[in-house]
N, C-alpha and C positions, 0 to 999 in steps of 0.2 A: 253574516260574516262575508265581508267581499275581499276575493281573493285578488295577491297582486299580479300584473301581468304575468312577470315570472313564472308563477306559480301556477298560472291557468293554460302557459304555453307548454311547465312539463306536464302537466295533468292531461291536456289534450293530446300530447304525443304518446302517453302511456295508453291512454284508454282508444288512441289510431291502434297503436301496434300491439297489445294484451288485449284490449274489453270485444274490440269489434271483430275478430278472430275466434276469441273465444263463445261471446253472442251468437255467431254463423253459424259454430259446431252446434251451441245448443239448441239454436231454432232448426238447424236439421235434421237433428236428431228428433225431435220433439215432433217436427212435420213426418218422418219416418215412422213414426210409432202409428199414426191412424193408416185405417186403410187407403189406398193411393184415391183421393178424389176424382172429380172431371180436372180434365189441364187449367182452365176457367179457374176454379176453386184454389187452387194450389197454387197460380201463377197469383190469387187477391190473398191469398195467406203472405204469400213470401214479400208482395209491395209492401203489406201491413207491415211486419215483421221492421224491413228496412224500414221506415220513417217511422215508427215506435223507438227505436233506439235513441234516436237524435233529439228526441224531442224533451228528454230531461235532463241533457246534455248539452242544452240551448245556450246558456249563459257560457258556459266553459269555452265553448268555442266561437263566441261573438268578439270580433275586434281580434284574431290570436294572425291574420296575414297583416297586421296594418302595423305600423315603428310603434315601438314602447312612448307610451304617452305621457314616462317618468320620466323620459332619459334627457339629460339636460341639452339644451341645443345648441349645436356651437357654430351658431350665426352667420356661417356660412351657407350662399348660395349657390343649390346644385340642378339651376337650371341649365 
């Protein structure tokens, strides 16, 4: 199912501003709960943590800074 620009532009604004806020809390909480590691350990938890996120989120946010590649073009030059 390939979603259309539109819809991958509000999905990636929602899951910026709901999923990735809400994800931090739960990865703190979750890092909270064991006992405090070496700083080492916690600082390669927390890298993991942030680039696990993004990474089944890959499509959603590929192409969402570039112009709608629907939109008709109106043949005008804006160099």
């Amino acid at each position: 199912m390939a979603l259309s620009y539109k819809a991958r532009r509000r999905l990636s604004l929602l899951v910026l501003l709901v999923g990735l806020p809400a994800y931090i809390v739960a990865a703190v909480s979750i890092v909270s709960l064991l006992d405090r590691p070496s700083i080492l350990v916690e600082l390669m938890v927390y890298i993991g943590l942030g680039v696990i996120w993004a990474v089944p989120l890959k499509k959603v946010f590929k192409g969402i800074g570039q112009a709608d590649p629907n939109a008709p073009d109106d043949g005008a030059d804006h160099s």
